[in-house]
C-alpha positions in Angstrom: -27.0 -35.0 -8.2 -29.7 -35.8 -9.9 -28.9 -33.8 -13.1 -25.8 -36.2 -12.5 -27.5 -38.9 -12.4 -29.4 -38.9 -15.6 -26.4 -37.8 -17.7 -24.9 -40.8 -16.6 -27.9 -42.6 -17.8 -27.4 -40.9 -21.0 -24.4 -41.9 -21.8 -25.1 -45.6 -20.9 -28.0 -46.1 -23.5 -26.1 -44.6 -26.0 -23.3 -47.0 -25.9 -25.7 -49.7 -25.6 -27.4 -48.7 -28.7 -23.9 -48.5 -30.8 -22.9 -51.8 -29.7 -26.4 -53.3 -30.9 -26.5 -51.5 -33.8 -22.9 -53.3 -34.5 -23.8 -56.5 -33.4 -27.1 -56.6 -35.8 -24.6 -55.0 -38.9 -24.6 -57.0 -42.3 -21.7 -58.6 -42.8 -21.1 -56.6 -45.9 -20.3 -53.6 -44.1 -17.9 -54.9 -42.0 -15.1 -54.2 -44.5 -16.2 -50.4 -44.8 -16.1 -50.2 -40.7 -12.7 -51.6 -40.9 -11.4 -48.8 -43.1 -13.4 -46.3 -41.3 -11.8 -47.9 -37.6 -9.6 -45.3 -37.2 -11.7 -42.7 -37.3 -14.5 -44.1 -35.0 -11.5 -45.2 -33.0 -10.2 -41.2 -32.5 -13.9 -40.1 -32.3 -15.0 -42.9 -29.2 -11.6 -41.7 -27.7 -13.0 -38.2 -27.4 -16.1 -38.9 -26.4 -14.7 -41.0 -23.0 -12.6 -38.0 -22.7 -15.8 -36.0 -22.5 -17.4 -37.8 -20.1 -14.3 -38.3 -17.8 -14.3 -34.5 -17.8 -17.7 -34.1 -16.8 -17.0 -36.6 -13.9 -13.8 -35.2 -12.4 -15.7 -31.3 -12.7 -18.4 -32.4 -10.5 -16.3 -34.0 -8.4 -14.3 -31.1 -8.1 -17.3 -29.0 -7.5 -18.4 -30.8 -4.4 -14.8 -31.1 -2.8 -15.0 -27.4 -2.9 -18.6 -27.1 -1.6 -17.2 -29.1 1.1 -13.8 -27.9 2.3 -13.2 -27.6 5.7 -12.5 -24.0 6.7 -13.6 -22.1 3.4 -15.6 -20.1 5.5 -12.7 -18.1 6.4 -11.5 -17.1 3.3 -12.7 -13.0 2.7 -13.1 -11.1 -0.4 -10.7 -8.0 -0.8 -12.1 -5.8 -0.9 -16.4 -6.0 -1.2 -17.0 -7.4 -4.5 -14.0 -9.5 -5.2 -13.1 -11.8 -7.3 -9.7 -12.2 -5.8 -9.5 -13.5 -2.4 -6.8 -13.2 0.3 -6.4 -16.4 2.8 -6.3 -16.0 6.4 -3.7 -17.8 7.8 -2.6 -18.8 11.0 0.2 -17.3 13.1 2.9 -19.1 13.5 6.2 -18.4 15.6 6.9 -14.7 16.6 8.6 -13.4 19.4 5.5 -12.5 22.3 5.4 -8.8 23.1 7.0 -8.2 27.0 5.7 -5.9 28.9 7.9 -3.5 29.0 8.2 -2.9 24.9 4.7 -2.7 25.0 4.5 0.3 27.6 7.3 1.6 25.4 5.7 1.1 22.9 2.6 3.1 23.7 4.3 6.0 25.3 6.6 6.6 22.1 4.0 6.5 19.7 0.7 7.3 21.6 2.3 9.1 24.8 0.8 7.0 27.6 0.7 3.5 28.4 -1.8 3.6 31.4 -4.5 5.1 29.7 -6.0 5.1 26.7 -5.5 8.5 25.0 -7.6 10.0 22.0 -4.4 9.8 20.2 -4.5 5.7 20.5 -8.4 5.5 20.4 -7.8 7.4 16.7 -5.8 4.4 15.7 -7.5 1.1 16.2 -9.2 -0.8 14.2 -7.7 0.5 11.3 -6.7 -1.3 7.9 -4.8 -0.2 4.8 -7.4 -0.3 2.2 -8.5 0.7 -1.3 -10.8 2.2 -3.0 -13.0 -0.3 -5.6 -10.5 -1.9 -8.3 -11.1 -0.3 -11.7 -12.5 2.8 -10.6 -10.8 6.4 -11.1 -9.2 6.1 -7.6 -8.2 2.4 -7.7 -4.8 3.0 -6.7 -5.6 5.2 -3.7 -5.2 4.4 -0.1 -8.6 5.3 1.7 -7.8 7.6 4.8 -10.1 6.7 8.0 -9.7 9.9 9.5 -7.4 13.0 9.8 -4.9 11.0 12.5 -4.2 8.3 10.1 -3.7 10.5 6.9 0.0 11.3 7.3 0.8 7.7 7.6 -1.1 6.5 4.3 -0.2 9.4 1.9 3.4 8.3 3.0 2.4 4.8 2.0 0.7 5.5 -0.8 3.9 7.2 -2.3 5.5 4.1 -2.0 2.7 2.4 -3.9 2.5 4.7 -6.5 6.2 3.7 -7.0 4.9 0.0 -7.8 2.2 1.0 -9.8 3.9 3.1 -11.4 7.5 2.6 -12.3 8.2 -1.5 -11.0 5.5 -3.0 -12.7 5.5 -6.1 -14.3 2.9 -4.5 -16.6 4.4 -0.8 -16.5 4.7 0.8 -19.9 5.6 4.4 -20.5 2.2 6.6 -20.8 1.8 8.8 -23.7 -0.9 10.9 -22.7 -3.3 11.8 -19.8 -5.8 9.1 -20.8 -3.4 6.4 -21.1 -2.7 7.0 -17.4 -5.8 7.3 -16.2 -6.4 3.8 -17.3 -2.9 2.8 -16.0 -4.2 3.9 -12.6 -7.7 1.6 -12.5 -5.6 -0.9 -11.0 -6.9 -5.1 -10.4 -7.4 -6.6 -6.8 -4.4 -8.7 -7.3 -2.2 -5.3 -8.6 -3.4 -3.4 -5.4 -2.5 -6.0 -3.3 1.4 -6.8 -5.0 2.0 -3.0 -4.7 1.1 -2.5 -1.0 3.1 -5.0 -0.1 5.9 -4.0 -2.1 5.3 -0.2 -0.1 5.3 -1.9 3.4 8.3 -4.0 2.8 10.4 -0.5 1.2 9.6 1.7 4.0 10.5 -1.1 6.8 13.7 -2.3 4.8 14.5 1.2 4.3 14.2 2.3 8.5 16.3 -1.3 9.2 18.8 0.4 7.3 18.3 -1.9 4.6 19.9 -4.5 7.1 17.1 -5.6 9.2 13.7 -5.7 9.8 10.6 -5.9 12.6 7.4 -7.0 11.5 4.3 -7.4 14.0 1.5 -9.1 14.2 -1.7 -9.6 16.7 -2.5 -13.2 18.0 -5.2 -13.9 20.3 -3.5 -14.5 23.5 -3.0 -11.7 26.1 0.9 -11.0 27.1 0.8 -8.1 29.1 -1.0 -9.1 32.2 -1.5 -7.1 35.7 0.9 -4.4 34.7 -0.4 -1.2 36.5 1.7 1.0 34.4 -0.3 -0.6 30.9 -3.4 -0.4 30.0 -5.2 -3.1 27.8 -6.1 -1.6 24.5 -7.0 -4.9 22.7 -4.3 -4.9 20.6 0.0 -4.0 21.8 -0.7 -6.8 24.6 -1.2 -9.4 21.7 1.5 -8.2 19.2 3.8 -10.9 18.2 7.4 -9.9 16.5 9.3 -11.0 13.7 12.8 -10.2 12.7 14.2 -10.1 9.7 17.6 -10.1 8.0 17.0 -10.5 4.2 14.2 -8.6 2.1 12.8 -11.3 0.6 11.5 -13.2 3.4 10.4 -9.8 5.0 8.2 -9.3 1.4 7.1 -12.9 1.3 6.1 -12.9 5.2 4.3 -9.4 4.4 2.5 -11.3 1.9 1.7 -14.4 4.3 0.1 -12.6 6.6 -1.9 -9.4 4.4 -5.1 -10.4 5.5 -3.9 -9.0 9.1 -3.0 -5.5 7.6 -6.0 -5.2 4.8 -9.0 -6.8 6.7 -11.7 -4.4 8.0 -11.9 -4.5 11.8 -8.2 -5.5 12.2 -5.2 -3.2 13.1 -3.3 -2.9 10.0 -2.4 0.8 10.6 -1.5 0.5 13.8 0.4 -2.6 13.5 2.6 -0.8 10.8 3.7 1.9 13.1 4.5 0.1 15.5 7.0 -2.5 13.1 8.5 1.0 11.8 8.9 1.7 15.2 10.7 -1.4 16.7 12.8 -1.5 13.1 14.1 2.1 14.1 14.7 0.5 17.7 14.0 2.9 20.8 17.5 4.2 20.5 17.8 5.7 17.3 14.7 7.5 17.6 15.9 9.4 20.5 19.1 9.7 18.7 17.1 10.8 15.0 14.7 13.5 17.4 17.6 15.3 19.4 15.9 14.0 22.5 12.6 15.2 21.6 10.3 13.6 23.9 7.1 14.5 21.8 5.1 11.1 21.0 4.5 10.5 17.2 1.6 10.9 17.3 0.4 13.7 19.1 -2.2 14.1 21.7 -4.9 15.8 19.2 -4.6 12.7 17.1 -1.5 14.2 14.4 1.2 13.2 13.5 4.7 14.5 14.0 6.5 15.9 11.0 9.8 13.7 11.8 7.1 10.5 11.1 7.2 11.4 7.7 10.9 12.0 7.1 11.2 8.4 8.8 9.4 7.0 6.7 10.7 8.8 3.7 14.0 8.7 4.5 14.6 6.2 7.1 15.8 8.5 9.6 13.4 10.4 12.0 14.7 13.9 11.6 12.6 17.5 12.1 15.1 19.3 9.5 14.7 18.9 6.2 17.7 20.8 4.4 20.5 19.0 2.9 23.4 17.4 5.5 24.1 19.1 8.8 23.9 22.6 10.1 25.5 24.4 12.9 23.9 27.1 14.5 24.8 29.3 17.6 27.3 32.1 18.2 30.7 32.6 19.5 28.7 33.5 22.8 26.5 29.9 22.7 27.5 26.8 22.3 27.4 25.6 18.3 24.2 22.8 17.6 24.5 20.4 15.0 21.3 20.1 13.4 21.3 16.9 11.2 18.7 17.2 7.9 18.4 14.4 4.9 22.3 13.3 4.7 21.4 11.2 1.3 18.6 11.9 -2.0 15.4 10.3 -0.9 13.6 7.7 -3.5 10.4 9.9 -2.5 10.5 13.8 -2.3 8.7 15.9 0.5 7.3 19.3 -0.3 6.0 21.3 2.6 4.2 24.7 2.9 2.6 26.2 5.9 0.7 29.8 5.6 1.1 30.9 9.2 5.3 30.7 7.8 6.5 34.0 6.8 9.1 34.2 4.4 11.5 34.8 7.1 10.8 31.6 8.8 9.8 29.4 6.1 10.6 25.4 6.3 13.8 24.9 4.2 13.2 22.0 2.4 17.0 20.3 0.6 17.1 19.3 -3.0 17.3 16.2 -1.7 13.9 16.1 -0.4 12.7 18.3 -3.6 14.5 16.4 -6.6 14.0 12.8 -5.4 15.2 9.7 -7.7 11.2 9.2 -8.7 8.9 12.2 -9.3 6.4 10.8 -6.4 6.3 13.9 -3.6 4.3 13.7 -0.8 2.4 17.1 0.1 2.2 18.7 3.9 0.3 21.9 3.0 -0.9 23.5 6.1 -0.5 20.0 7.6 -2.6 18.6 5.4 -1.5 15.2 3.5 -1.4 14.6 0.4 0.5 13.3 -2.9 1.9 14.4 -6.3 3.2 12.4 -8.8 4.2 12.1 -12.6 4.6 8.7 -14.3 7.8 10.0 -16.5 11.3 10.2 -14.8 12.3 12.3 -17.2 11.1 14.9 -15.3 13.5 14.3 -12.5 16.0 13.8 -14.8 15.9 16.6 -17.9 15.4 19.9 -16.4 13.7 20.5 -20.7 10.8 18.1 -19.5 9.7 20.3 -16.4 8.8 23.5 -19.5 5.6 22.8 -18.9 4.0 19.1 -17.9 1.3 17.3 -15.4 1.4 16.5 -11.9 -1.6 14.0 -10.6 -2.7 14.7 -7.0 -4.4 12.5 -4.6 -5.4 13.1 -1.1 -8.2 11.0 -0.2 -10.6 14.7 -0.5 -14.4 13.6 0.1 -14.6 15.8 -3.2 -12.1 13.9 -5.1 -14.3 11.5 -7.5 -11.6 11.4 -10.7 -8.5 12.2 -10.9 -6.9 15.7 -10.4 -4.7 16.8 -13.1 -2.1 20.4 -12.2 -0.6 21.3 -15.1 2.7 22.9 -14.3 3.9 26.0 -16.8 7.2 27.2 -16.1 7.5 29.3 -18.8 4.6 31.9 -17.6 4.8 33.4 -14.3 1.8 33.8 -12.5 1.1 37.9 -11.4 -1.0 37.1 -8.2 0.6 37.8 -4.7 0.8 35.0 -2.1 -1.8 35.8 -0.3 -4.0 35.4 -3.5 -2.9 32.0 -4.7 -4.6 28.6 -3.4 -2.1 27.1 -0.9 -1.2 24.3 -3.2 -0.4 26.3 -5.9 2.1 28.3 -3.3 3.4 24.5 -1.8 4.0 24.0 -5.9 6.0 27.2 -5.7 8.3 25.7 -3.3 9.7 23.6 -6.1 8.9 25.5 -9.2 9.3 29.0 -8.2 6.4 31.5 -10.0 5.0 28.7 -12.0 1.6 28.8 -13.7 -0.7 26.1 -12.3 -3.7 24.9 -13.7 -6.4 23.1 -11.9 -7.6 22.0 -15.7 -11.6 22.8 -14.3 -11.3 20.9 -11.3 -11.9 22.9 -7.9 -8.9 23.5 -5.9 -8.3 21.7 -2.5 -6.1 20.3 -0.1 
């Protein structure tokens, strides 16, 4: 204030001094100061403006200093110059007890203890690595449990970044890209919560929606079938019936999906979960009564397919399939009844040929040329920015596929070039296991790592 202070002194002795300098003033001059009025007039105008300005940004200053609350308002991640409000739940439908032992055995497989499975889970948020780096747009992965989920996710952003943009133009070469993909703070944030609001819409049917969210209070009480696990005892619910308020609620509330320490993962599953509703699941998974996430911590296949495709299937060709013989009675086996927005490319090398997972065209010629990977159950994703490769079988002669996976040896990004045209001359058994998962979709293609070391 001081600093303040003696500006304010400033500016009084200097219009002190012009007003005696134009009391003392010959009378002689007073017809030049007439024809120069206008002038001094527009100059003494900005000069109050000035010193207004100074005012009103000091006052500003301190108003901020002194705001009740700003201590809860986080950076996004470390090093931020965006910042994402926390803001207070309000309204939600409290969790009863028996959707929460539901709940817990659908997903986790238990509800009166806490498995490894559910242990694997908590305290995990969707978050990025630093803004501007090589891997700005990539989801970090907390451990192997969690991968599935956020390679699915990451898909979806990678459709934001990539094709819905506000800023999107068509790349022209690998560079240009790479720069595309050093996304902002505020671009990480729009497209994660354009992903989370696709995925959900899309399980609702694109009718409906669950979101939930943790408050502090306890709802489960003395239930000896549930166990506390400091987080499905304090979920709150909201339902939705139109996108947009599904987005914008999404949006409200980020800071409980993105903020270190809080159960963004976990809160995610278990929206996608109430959004399928108990009933279709068992209906999508032929009465499978395998949790989705599996004792050891992994995910079921069918997680990704519902996420991918709204519907929770195991079988991944195109439409339905009968199998049995006049002896047995004939199965349906329902696969992807529609084309998916994102494609699925699987390859497992304890799969002979005989047995191999048929993946649809469907699945393998999405409407965007996003895949995510499951290559001897390992997640990951490949992607192109130019739909003409989904959409002019001349494009797909030979081109580049990104691939991210979240690999501890991943530091830039990882470039396959695809040649379809040459046709590699190694056996199987000799190629890396992406390049045979790439094989699944390009048949006998030449990949090329382009120097970087092959990995899953």
């Amino acid at each position: 204030m001081a600093g303040f202070g003696n500006f304010q002194d400033s500016v009084r002795r200097v219009m002190t001094a012009r007003n005696l300098a134009k009391k003392e003033a010959p009378a002689s001059l007073e017809e030049e100061e007439s024809t120069e009025g206008s002038e001094k007039s527009g100059r003494r105008r900005s000069f109050h403006k000035l010193v207004k300005k100074v005012v009103h940004t000091q006052s500003t200053v301190r108003m901020v200093e002194h705001r009740p609350g700003s201590h809860k308002h986080v950076l996004y991640p470390s090093r931020s110059r965006s910042c994402i409000r926390q803001t207070p739940i309000v309204g939600g439908e409290p969790i009863t007890s028996d959707v929460a032992t539901e709940l817990r055995k659908r997903v986790f497989g238990a509800a009166d203890l806490q498995t490894f499975s559910l242990t694997e889970w908590l305290s995990h948020p969707f978050s990025f690595h630093e803004a501007g780096s090589a891997q700005a747009y990539g989801l970090r992965v907390h451990n192997a449990s969690t991968k599935g989920l956020a390679m699915c996710v990451q898909a979806y952003v990678l459709k934001h970044l990539l094709f819905f943009s506000n800023h999107h133009h068509k790349p022209a070469a690998v560079g240009d890209v790479s720069k595309l993909l050093r996304t902002s703070r505020k671009t990480q944030v729009e497209a994660l919560v354009g992903a989370l609001s696709d995925i959900l819409w899309l399980v609702g049917g694109k009718r409906h929606a669950f979101l939930c969210l943790v408050r502090e209070d306890t709802y489960v009480n003395e239930d000896p079938e549930y166990m506390d696990d400091g987080c499905t005892e304090k979920i709150v619910t909201f339902e939705f019936n139109r996108f947009e308020e599904l987005k914008f609620t999404i949006k409200k509330y980020i800071y409980e999906l993105v903020t270190e320490g809080h159960h963004g993962m976990m809160l995610f599953l278990y929206s996608v979960v109430l959004t399928r509703s108990f009933a279709r699941l068992d209906e999508d998974m032929g009465g499978d009564e395998q949790p989705l996430v599996m004792t050891n911590g992994t995910t079921q296949p069918c997680l990704a397919t519902l996420l991918l495709t709204g519907r929770a299937t195991n079988y991944l060709h195109n439409g339905i399939m009968y199998e049995g013989s006049e002896d047995t009675m004939t199965q349906a086996r329902t696969g992807i009844l529609e084309r998916a927005e994102i494609g699925l490319l699987v390859w497992k090398r304890q799969d002979g040929d005989h047995n191999r997972t048929m993946v649809g065209s469907r699945l393998k010629t999405p409407k965007l040329p996003v895949w995510v990977t499951r290559c001897n159950e390992a997640y990951g994703v490949l992607f192109n920015p130019n739909k003409d490769l989904i959409r002019d079988y001349h494009a797909e002669n030979r081109f580049d596929l990104y691939y991210y996976s979240c690999h501890s040896s991943q530091g830039a990004a990882t470039v396959l070039t695809i040649d379809t045209r040459s046709s590699t001359l190694r056996e199987d058994y000799q190629l890396h296991p992406m390049e045979s998962l790439v094989h699944t979709k390009w048949m006998d293609a030449e990949v090329s790592w382009n120097g970087s070391a092959p990995y899953v």
